[in-house]
C-alpha positions as CSV (number, residue, x, y, z in Angstrom):
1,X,14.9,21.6,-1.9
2,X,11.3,20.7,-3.8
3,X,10.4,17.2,-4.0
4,X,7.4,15.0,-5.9
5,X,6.9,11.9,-4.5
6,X,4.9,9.5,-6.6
7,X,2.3,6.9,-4.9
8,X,0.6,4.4,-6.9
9,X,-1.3,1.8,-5.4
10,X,-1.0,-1.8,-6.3
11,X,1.8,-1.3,-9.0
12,X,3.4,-4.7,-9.3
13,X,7.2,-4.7,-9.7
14,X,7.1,-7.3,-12.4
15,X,4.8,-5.1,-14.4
16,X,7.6,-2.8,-15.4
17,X,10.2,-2.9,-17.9
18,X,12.7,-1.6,-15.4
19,X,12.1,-4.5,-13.0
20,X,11.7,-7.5,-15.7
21,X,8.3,-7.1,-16.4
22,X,7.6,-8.0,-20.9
23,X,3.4,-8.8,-20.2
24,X,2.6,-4.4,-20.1
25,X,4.6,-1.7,-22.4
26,X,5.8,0.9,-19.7
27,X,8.2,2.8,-21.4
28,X,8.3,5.8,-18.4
29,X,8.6,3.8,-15.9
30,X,11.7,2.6,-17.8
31,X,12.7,5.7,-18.6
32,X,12.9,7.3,-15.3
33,X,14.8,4.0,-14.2
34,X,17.7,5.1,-16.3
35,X,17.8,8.5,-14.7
36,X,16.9,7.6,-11.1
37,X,18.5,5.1,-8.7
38,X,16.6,2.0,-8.9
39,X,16.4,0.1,-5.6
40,X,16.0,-3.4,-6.8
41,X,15.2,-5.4,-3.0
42,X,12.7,-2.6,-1.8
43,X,9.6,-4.4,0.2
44,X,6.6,-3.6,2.0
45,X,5.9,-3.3,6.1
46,X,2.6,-2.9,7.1
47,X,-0.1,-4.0,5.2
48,X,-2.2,-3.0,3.5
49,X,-3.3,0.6,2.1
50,X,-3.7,2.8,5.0
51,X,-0.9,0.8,7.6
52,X,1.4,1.0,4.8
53,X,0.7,4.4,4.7
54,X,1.0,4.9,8.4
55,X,4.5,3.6,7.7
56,X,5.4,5.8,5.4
57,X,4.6,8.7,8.3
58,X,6.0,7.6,11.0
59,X,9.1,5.8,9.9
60,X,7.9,2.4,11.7
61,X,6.3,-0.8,11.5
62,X,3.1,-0.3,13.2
63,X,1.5,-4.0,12.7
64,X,2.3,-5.1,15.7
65,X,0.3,-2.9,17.8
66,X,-3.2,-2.5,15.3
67,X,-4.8,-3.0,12.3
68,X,-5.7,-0.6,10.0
69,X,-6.7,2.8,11.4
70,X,-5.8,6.7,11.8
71,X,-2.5,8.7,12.7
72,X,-2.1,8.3,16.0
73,X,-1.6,11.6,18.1
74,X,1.5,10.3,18.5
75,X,2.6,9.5,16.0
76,X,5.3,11.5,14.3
77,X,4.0,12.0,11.0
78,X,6.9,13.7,7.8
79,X,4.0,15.9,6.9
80,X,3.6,17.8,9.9
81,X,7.5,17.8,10.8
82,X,8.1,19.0,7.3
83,X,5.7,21.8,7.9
84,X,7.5,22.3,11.2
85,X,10.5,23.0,9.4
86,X,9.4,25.3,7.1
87,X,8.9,22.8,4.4
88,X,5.3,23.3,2.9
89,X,3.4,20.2,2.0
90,X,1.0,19.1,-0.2
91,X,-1.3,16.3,-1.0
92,X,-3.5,15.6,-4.6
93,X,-5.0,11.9,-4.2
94,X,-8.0,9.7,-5.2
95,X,-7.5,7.3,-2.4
96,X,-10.8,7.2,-0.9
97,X,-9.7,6.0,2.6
98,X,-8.3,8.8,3.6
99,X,-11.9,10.2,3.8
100,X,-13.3,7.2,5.8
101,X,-13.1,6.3,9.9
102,X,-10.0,4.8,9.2
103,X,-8.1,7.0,7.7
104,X,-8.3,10.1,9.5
105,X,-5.5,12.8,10.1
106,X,-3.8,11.4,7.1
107,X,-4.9,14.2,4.3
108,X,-5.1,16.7,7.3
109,X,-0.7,16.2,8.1
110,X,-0.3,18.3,5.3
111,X,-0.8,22.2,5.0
112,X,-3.0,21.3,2.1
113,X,-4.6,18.8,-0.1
114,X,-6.6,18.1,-3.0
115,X,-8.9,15.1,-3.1
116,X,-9.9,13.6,-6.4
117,X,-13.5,12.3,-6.5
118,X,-14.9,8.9,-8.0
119,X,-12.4,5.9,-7.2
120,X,-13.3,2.9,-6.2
121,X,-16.4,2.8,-4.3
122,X,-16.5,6.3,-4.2
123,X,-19.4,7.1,-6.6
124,X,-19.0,10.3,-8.3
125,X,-22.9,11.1,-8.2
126,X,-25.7,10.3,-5.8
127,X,-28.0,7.9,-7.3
128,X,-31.0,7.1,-4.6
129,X,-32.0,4.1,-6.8
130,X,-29.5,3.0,-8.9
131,X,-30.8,1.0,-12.4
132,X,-29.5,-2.0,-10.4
133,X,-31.0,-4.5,-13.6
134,X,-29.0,-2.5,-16.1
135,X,-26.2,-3.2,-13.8
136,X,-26.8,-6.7,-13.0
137,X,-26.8,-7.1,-16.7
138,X,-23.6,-5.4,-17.7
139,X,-21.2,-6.9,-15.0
140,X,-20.2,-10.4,-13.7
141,X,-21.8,-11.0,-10.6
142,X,-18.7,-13.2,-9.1
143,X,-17.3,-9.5,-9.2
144,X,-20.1,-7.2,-8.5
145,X,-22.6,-9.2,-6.6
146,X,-25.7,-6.8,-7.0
147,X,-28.1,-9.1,-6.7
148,X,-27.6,-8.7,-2.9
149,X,-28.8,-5.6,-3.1
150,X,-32.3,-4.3,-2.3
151,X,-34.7,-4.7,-5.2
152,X,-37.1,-1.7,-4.6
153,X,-36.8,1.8,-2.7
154,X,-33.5,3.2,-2.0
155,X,-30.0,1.6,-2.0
156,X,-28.1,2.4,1.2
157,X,-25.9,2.0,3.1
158,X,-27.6,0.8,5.6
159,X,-29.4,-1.9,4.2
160,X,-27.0,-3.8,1.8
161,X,-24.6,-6.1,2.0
162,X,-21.3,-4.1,2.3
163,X,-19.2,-5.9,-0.5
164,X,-22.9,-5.2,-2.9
165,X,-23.1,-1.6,-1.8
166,X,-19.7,-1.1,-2.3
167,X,-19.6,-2.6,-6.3
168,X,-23.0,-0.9,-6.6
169,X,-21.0,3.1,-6.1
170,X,-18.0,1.7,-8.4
171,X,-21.1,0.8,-11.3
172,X,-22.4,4.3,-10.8
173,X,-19.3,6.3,-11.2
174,X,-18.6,4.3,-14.4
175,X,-21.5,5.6,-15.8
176,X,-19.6,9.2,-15.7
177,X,-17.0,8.8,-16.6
178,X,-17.4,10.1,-20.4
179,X,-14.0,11.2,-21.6
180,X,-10.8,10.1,-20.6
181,X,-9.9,13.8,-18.4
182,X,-12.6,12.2,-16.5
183,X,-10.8,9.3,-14.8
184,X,-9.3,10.2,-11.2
185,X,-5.9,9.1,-12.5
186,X,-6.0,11.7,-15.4
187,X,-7.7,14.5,-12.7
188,X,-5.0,13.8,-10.6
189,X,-1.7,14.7,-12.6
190,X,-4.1,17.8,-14.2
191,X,-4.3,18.9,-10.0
192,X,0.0,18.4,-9.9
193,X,0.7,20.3,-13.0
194,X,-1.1,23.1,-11.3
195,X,0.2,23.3,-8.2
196,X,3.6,23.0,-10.1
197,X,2.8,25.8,-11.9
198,X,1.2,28.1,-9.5
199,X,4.5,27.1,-7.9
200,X,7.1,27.4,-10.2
201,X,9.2,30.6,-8.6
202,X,8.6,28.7,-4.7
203,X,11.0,26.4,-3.1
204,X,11.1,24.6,0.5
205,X,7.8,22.7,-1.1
206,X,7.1,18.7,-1.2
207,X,4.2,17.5,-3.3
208,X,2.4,14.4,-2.8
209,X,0.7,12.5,-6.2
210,X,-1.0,9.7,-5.1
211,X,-2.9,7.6,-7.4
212,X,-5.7,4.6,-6.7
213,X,-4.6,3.2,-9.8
214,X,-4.0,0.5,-10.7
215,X,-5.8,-0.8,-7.3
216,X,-8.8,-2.5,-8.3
217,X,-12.0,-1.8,-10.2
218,X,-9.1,-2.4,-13.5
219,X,-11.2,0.7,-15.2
220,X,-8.7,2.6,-18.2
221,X,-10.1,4.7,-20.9
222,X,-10.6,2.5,-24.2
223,X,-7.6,3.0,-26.3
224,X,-5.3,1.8,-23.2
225,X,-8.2,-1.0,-23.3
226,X,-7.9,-1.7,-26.9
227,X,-4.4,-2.3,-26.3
228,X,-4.8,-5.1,-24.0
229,X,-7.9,-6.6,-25.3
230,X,-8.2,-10.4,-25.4
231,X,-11.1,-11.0,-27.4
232,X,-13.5,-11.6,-24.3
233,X,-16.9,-10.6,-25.0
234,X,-18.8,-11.6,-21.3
235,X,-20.2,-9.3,-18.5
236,X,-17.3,-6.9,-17.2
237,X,-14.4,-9.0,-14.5
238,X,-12.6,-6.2,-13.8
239,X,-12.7,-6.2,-9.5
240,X,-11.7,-9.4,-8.2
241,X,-12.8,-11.2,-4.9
242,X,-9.9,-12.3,-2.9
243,X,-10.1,-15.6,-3.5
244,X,-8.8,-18.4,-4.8
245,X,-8.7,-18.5,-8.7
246,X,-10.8,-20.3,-10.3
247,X,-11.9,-18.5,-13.6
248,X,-11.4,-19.9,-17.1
249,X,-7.9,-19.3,-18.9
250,X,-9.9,-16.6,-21.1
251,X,-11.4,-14.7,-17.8
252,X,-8.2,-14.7,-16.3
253,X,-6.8,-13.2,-19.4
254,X,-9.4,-10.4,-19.6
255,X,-9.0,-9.6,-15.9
256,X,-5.0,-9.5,-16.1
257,X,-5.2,-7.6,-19.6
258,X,-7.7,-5.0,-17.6
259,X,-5.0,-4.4,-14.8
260,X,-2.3,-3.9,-18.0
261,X,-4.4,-1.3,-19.6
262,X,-4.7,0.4,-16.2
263,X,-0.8,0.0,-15.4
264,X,-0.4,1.5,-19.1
265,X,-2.5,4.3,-18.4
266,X,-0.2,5.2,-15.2
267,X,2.6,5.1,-17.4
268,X,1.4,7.4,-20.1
269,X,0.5,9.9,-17.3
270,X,3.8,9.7,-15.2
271,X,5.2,10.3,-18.6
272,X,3.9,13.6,-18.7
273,X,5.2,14.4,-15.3
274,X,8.6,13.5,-16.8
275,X,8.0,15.8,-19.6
276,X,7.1,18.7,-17.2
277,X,10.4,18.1,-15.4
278,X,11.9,18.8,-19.3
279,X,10.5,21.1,-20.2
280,X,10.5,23.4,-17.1
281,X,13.8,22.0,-16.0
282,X,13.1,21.0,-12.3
283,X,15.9,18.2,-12.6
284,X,18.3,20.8,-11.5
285,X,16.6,21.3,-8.3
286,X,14.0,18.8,-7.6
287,X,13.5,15.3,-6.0
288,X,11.6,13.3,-7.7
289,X,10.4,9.7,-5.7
290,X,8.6,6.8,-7.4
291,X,6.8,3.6,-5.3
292,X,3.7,2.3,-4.4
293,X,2.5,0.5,-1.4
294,X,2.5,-3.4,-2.0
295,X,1.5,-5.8,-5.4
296,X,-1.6,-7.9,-6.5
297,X,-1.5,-11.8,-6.9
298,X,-3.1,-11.3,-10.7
299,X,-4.0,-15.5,-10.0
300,X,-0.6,-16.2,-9.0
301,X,-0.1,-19.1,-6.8
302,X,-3.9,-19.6,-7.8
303,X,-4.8,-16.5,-6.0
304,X,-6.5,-13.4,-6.7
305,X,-5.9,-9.9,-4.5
306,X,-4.0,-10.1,-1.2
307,X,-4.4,-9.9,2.3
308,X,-5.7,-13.4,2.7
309,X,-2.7,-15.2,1.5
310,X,1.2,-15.4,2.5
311,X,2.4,-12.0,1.6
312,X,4.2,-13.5,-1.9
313,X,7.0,-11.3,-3.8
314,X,4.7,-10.7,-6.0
315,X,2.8,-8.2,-3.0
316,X,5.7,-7.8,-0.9
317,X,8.7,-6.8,-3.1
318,X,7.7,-3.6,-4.7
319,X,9.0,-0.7,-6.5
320,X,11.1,2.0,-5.4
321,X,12.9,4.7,-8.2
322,X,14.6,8.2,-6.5
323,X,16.2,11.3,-8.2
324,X,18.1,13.7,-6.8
325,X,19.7,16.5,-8.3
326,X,23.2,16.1,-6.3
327,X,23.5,12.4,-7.4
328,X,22.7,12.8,-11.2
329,X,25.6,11.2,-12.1
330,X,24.4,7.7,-10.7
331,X,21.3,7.6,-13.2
332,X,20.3,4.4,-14.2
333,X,22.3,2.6,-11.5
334,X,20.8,-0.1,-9.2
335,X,20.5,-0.7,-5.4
336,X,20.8,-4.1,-4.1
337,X,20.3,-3.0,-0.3
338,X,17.5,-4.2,1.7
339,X,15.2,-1.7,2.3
340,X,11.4,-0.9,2.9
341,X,8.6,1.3,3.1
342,X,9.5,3.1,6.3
343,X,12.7,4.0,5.3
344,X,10.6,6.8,3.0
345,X,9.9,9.0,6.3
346,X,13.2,9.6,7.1
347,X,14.8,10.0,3.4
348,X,11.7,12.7,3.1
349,X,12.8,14.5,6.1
350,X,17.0,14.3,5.5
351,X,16.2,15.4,2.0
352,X,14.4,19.1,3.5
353,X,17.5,18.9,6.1
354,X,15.1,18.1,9.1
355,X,16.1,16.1,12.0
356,X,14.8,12.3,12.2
357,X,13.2,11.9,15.4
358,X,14.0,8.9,17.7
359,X,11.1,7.2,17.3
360,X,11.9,6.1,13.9
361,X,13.0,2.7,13.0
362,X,13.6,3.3,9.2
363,X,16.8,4.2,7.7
364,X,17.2,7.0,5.3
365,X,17.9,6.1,2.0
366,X,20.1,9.3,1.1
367,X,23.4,7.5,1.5
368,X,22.5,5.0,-0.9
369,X,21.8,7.3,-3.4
370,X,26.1,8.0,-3.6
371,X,26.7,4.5,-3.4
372,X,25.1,1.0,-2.8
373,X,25.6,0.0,1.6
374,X,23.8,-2.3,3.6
375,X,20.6,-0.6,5.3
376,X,19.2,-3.7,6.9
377,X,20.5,-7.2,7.7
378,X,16.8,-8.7,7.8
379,X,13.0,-7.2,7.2
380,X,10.3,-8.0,8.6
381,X,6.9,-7.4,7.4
382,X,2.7,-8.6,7.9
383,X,-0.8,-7.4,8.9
384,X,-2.0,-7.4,11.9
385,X,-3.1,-10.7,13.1
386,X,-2.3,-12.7,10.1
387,X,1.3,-13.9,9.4
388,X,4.9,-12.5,9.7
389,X,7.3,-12.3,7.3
390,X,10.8,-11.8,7.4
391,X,13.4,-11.7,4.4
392,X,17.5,-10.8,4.0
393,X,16.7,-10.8,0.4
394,X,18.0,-14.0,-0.4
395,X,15.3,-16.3,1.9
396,X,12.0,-15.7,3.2
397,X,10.3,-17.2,5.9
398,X,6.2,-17.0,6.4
399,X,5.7,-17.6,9.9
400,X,1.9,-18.1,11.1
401,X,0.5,-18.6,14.7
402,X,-1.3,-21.7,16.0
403,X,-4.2,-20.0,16.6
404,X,-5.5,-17.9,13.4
405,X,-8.5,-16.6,15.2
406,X,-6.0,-14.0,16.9
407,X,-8.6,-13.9,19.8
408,X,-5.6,-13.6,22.0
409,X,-4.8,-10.4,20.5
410,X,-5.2,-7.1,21.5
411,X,-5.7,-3.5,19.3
412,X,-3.2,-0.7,21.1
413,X,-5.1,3.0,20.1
414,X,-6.1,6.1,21.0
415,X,-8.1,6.3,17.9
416,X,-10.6,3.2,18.0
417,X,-11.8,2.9,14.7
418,X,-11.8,0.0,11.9
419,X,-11.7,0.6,8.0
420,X,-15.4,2.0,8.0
421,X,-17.2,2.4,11.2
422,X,-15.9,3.2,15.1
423,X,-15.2,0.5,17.4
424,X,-19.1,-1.3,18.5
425,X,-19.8,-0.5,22.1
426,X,-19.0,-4.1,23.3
427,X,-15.4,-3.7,21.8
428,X,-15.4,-0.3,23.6
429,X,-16.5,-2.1,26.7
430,X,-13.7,-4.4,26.7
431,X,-11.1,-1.5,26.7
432,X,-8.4,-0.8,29.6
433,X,-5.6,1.3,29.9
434,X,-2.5,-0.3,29.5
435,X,1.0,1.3,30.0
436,X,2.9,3.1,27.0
437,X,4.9,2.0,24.9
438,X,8.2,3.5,23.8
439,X,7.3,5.4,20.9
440,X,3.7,7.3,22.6
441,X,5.6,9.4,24.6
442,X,4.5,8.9,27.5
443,X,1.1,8.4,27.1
444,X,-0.9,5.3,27.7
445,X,-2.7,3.5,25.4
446,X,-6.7,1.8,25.3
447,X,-6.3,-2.0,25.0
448,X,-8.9,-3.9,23.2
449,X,-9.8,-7.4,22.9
450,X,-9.4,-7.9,19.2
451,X,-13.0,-9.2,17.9
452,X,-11.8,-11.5,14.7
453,X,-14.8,-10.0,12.7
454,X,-13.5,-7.0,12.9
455,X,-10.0,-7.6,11.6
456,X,-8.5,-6.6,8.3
457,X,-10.2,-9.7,6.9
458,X,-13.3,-9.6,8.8
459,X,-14.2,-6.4,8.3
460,X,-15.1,-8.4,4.8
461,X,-16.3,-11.4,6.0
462,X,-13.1,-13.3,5.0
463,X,-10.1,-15.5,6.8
464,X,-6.8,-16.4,6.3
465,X,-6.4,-19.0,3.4
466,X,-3.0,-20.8,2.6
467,X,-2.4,-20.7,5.7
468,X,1.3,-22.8,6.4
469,X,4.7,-21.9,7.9
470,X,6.9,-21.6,5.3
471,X,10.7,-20.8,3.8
472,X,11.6,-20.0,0.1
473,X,14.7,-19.7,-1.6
474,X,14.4,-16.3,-3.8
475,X,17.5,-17.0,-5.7
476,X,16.8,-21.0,-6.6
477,X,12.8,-20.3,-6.5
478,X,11.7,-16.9,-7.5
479,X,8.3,-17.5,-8.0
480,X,7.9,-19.3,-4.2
481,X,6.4,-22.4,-5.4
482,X,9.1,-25.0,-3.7
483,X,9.2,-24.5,0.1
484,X,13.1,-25.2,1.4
485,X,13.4,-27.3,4.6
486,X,16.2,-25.4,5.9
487,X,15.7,-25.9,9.9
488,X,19.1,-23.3,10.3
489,X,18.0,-20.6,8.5
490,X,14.5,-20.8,9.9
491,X,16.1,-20.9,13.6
492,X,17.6,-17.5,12.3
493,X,14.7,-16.2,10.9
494,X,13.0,-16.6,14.4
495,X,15.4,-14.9,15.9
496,X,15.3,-12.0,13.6
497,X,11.5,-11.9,14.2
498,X,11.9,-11.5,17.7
499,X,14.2,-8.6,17.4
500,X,12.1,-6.7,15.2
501,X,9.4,-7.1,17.7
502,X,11.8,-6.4,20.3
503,X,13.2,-3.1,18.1
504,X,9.2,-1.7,17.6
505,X,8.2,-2.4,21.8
506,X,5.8,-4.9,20.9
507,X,2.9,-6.3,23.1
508,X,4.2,-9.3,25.2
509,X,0.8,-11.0,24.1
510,X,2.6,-11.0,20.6
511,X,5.6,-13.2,21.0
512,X,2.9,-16.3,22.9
513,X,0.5,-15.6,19.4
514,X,4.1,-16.7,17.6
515,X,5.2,-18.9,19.7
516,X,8.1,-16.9,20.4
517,X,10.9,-16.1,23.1
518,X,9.9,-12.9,25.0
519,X,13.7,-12.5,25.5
520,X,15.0,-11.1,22.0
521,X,18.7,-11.8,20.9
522,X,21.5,-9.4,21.0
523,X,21.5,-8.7,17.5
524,X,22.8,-4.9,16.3
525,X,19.9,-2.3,15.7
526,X,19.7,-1.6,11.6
527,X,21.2,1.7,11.3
């Protein structure tokens, strides 16, 4: 078996054809939805990038027990067990956290990989003094605040403010980018079409194409820009604070046509991948696997980003497309089954034949491709120490703590580093040994006071916003914007949450942040 799995970053469900979406033209998207299976209630776990991605390893929820971080050594990653097996693995992205403290031993799973310089605030060239007032006069400052920055010597790291710094290496690498083979995106699917080829007489192989795009800065080559253009004619808004929205109709048109030319741009190029698999045939033997890792509030619910909000459908309910040669004959059929992002680990490894280990609490998605069965009864879903979510695809229930400082929280690791730096020595100072948990085998874990500026939100100075228990009927109310007072379901939903905790061995300190029975109910294990 050969398989290409597909990871975009920040593709919004409703952007596609396939899924509804009439705002962005994405006719490969649609395309491969009438050859793949379609799952059409697929959500996130763990959020955001690199905890969804430590999902998609391990084949479990791993919010409960840190924020965003490394593998663990531990941790049971599909890459290396692939490898294990025989299976060889390979990796071609632009994400940039993969390269940073907190994303270590992700890129290195794999036998090999292939990173793509120059998204995001990785600047493709090392300017030591950036021309800051050409900058400052070509881009918003509510989206690139560079007037933080240092006004003589050399920008650093060092001495800027982190969000300025980090807009600053975004400005550069747009200076670079001249023609459209240029862009990480386009770099990206040149990289795949040679490992395909180098690879073409191979088998026993699984490629990884991950793309940045269409994650913020919204940059696409002009004629996917033209497309989309609205007529605005101030300083570039193409990287959004998360925030509240609070931009004119006609900026919040430019942004949102921005992230349409850049979801356009990922269609045209997945396109061509879908022309490779003509033209060379690999349908016959070849799986082909299409997601991403969560949405974008585009100023939905007034709300730009994620992260800082309740994790809306619009960030939570995601895409998920698969192809597999033995099941062509359901093409263009739909899933309504519950599932989630760490249900990808174990469909990887039953795809290459491999065993699932038992530390896995996803459920692989093979069986589903024959025919539509139930693969969970509820989800749950969050980021560590803001709310949790659960769902059974009909309701969904935002359930926040009293106390949003999550002071009474501690980080479980072996690896102690946040997003960009290690743990600071007081953090380290705080740390004991605590007992293992039923997925380390057997070894025991550092326990750190959680220091709330060095959460998920701030790391960038933020806090929770929005911040209100709540349930929403999916069916009656989509677009959450009515919350249900249903004290029966939520009574449910509360128990579901404790059994997911319960199901992943999480901290006792978790159910008292929650408000929650330590004594989970006997509900059946998802299979």
């Amino acid at each position: 078996m050969k398989t290409v799995f597909v990871l975009f970053d920040s593709l919004n469900r409703l952007a596609l054809g396939a899924y509804g979406g009439t705002a962005i033209a994405t006719p490969n998207f649609d395309r491969f939805s009438q050859k793949a299976v379609t799952f059409d209630k697929h959500y996130v776990g763990s959020l955001p990038c690199m905890p969804a991605r430590r999902d998609m390893h391990t084949g479990r929820l791993n919010f409960m027990h840190r924020h965003w971080g490394p593998l663990e050594p531990f941790d049971e990653s599909f890459a290396r067990t692939l490898s294990k097996a025989g299976v060889y693995t390979h990796l071609i992205s632009d994400h940039l956290h993969y390269f940073e403290e907190g994303g270590w031993g992700y890129a290195t799973a794999y036998d090999s990989f292939d990173y793509i310089r120059g998204q995001e605030y990785d600047a493709l060239k090392a300017l030591v003094a950036p021309p800051l007032e050409r900058y400052k006069e070509k881009f918003d400052a509510r989206h690139y605040p560079l007037e933080k920055l240092p006004e003589t010597g050399a920008v650093t790291r060092g001495n800027s403010d982190k969000m300025a710094w980090k807009k600053s290496r975004a400005a550069i690498s747009r200076d670079f980018l001249k023609e459209e083979a240029d862009f990480p995106t386009a770099k990206c699917f040149t990289s795949a079409f040679e490992f395909l080829d180098l690879n073409a007489e191979a088998d026993d192989w699984f490629l990884q194409l991950e793309c940045f795009d269409p994650h913020e800065p919204f940059v696409a080559p002009e004629r996917f820009k033209e497309a989309y253009a609205q007529g605005y004619n101030g300083k570039i808004l193409d990287w959004p604070m998360y925030e509240e929205a609070a931009n004119s109709p006609e900026e919040i048109a430019e942004i949102r046509g921005n992230y349409a030319a850049l979801v356009a741009m990922c269609d045209e190029y997945f396109g061509k991948l879908l022309d490779y698999f003509d033209a060379n045939d690999l349908w016959k033997d070849t799986s082909l696997v299409l997601t991403t890792d969560h949405g974008f509030l585009l100023s939905e619910h007034e709300w730009w980003g994620k992260n800082r909000t309740p994790y809306y459908e619009e960030i939570s309910h995601i895409p998920l497309m698969i192809w597999h040669p033995d099941h062509a004959t359901q093409g263009g059929a739909r899933r309504e089954s519950l599932t989630q992002t760490p249900d990808l680990m174990p469909t990887f490894l039953a795809l290459h034949g491999c065993s699932i280990p038992p530390s896995v609490t996803g459920a692989s998605l093979l069986p589903l491709l024959a025919k539509d069965a139930p693969a969970h009864e509820t989800l749950a879903l969050g980021m560590f120490a803001g709310p949790v979510c659960v769902t059974d695809g009909r309701y969904s229930y935002f359930h926040y703590p009293d106390d949003l400082s999550g002071e009474n929280l501690n980080i479980y690791t072996l690896m102690p580093t946040h997003m960009l730096t290690h743990f600071d020595i007081d953090e380290l100072k705080s740390a004991e040994l605590s007992d293992p948990f039923d997925f380390t085998k057997g070894a025991p874990l550092l326990k750190i006071r959680l220091d709330p500026k060095n959460n998920q939100l701030g790391n960038d100075g933020q806090t929770l916003g929005e911040c209100e228990t709540a349930l929403y009927d999916l069916e009656a109310d989509p677009r959450q914007e009515n919350k249900l007072e249903r004290p029966d379901i939520v009574a449910g939903f509360i128990d579901s949450i404790t059994h997911h905790f319960a199901r992943h061995d999480a901290p006792q300190e978790l159910y008292a942040h929650f408000g929650l029975n330590t004594s989970p109910p006997k509900i059946e294990a998802a299979s």
